[in-house]
C-alpha positions in Angstrom: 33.6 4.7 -8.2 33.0 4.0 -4.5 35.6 7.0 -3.7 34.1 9.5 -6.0 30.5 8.6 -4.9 31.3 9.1 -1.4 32.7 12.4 -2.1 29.4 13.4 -3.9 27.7 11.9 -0.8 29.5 14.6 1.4 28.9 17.3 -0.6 25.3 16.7 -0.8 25.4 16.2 3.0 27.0 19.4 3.1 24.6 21.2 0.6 21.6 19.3 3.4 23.9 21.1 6.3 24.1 24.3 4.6 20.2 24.3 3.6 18.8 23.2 7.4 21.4 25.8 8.8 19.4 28.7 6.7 16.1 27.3 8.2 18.0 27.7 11.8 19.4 31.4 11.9 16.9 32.7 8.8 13.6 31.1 9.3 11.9 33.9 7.9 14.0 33.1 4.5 12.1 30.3 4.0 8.7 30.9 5.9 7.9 34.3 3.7 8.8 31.6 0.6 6.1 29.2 1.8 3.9 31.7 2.6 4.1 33.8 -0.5 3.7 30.3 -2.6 0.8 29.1 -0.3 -1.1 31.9 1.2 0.2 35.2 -1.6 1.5 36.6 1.7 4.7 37.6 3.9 5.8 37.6 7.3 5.4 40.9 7.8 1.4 40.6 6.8 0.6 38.3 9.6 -1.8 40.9 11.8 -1.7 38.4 14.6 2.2 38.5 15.9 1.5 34.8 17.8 0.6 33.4 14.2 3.8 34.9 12.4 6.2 33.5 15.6 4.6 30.0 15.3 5.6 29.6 11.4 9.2 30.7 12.4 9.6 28.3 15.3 8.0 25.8 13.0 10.7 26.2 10.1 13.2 26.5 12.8 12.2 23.4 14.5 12.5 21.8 11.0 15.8 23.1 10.4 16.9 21.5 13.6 15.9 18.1 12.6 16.8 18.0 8.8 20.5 19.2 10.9 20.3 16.2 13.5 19.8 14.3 10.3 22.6 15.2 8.4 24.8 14.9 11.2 24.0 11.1 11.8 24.2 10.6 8.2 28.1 11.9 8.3 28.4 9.6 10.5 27.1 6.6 8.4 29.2 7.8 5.7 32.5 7.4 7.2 31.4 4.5 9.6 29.8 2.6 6.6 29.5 3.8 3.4 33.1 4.6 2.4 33.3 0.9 3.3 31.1 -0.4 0.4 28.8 -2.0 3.4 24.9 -2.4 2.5 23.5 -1.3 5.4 24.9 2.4 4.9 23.2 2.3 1.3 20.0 1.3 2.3 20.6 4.0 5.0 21.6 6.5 2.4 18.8 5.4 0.1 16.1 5.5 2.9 16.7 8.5 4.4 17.3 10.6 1.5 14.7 9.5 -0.6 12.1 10.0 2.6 13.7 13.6 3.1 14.4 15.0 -0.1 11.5 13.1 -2.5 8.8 14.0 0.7 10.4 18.1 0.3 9.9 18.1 -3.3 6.3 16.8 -3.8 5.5 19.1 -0.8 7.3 22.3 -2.3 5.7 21.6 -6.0 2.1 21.0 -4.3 3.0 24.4 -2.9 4.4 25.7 -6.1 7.4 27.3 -3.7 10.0 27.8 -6.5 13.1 28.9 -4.1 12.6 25.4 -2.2 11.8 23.2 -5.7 15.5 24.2 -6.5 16.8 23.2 -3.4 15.3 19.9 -3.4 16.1 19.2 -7.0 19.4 19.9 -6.4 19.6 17.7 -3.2 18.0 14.7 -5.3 20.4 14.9 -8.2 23.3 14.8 -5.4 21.9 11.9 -3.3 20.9 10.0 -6.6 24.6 10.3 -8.1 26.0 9.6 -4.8 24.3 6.3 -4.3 23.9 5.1 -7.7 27.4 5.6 -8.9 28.5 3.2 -6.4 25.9 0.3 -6.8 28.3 -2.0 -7.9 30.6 -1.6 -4.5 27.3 -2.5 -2.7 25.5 -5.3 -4.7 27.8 -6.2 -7.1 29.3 -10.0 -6.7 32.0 -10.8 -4.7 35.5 -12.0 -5.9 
């Protein structure tokens, strides 16, 4: 179970990559969804060009640190969690439920349907991943 959760664990850290990398080089991707759910309003709206430049460098600056996150958590999974030892789990468990449970009641609150699906999916992937292997981590030892 351990090997197939920790395979599930690196696709949904590469699902997390792929996600924060759209933030990076298409900000406006996920500004003008924001906006539209938020504020009924684009990008392209914005009369006040310093406004629409501050939401991009905002998602991008998001982007940037959901990325700096994902990298340290490949590293926890093949320093730690592939190894069946706790302290990757709680790792695991802390930072993905802070990241992807915080995103989701933010994007419903917002009603923003293109990022609801992309934290859904992210949640079903970091759930499976680290509750598949619960055993390996708390189970007893022989």
């Amino acid at each position: 179970m351990l090997k197939t959760a920790s395979a599930i664990v690196l696709i949904a850290l590469l699902f997390g990559t792929a996600y924060t990398l759209v933030i990076i080089f298409s900000p406006e991707t996920v500004a003008n969804s924001t906006l539209e759910a938020r504020a009924g309003t684009r990008l392209e709206n914005i009369q006040e060009k310093g406004v629409a430049g501050t939401v991009v460098t905002y998602a991008r600056h998001m982007g940037i640190f959901g990325l700096t996150t994902n990298i340290a958590m490949f590293f926890v999974l093949f320093a730690g969690f592939k190894k069946a030892q706790k302290w990757a789990w709680w790792a695991f468990f802390l930072a993905g439920g802070i990241a992807w449970i915080f995103g989701l009641v933010t994007q419903i609150a917002e009603g923003d349907r293109m990022n609801i699906i992309g934290h859904v999916i992210g949640i079903v992937l970091w759930l499976l991943g680290i509750l598949i292997p619960l055993k390996a981590f708390f189970g007893k030892k022989a």
